[in-house]
C-alpha positions, 0 to 999 in steps of 0.5 A: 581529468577526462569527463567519461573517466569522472561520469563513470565514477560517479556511477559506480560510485551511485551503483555501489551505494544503491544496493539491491532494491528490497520489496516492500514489507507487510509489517511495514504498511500495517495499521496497528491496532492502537493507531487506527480508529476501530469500528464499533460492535454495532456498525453494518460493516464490524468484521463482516468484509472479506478481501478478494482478488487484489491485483496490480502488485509487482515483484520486486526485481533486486536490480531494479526498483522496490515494488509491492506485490499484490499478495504483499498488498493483500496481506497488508490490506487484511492486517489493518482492516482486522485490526480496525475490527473490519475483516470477517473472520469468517469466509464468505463474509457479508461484504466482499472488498476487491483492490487494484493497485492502478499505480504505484508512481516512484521517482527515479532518483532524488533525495526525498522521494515521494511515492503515489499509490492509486487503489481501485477499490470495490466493495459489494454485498454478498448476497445481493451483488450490490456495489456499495462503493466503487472508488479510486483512492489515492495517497502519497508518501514522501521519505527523506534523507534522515529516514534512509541514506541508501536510496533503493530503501528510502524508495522502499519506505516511500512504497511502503507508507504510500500503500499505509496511507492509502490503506488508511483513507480506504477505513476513513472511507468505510468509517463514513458510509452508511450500509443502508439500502 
């Protein structure tokens, strides 16, 4: 059998089981509210932050790669901070969180896929325009074979549970610091 002919099937018969890429979804990197720590009523920080300018999402391109938009992002990012009792329900807020999503690093192909998302969070006090923190988050997520056969999903998956974590880290984060200043 001629190589071509063989390295042409095979990539049709890849191309075929891929599918078309999917965007990450909202529901899927959402903390809920039995899995996340909530802050106590008598914290500084308890539903007094408001989430602005979130920013480095991409749309996702079916014919490409799974991407996370930054209005997904932010819809994600809102969804766990209101159930860990951190997102103000009121608008301005005491405290103004803003996101960057810096990275998003997938592999191309592979059985498991590890994706690392890297997040440059700001959070600041309203009035004053304090920075109570300026950090870099970042978090992995791998998702195998048994998660998802088709790849273009289990790179989803990954997507999706690498912006979860890194959510996660950002409330361990606010857990530990202290407003005092």
């Amino acid at each position: 059998m001629n190589f071509k002919i063989v390295i042409l099937t095979l990539s049709c018969f890849g191309f075929f089981l891929s599918g078309c890429a999917t965007p990450a979804k909202v529901d899927q990197m959402i903390y809920a509210p039995g899995d996340i720590e909530k802050v106590s009523p008598v914290s500084t920080y308890y539903k007094s932050i408001v989430v602005e300018n979130v920013s480095g999402g991409s749309e996702t391109n079916p014919l490409f790669s799974s991407q996370v938009s930054s209005e997904d992002f932010k819809g994600a990012l809102e969804g766990s901070l209101r159930n860990a009792n951190y997102l103000s329900d009121n608008s301005p807020g005491k405290y103004i969180l803003t996101a960057d999503l810096i990275s998003l690093d997938q592999p191309f192909m592979g059985i498991n896929m590890t994706v690392r998302a890297a997040v440059d969070y700001k959070l600041k006090d309203h009035i004053s325009g304090k920075i109570l923190f300026n950090d870099t988050i970042e978090a992995p997520f791998m998702a195998t074979m048994s998660d998802a056969f088709i790849g273009v999903e289990r790179l989803r998956l990954a997507n999706e549970g690498a912006i979860k974590y890194n959510i996660r880290k950002l409330i361990d984060k606010l857990n530990s610091i202290k407003a005092n200043y």
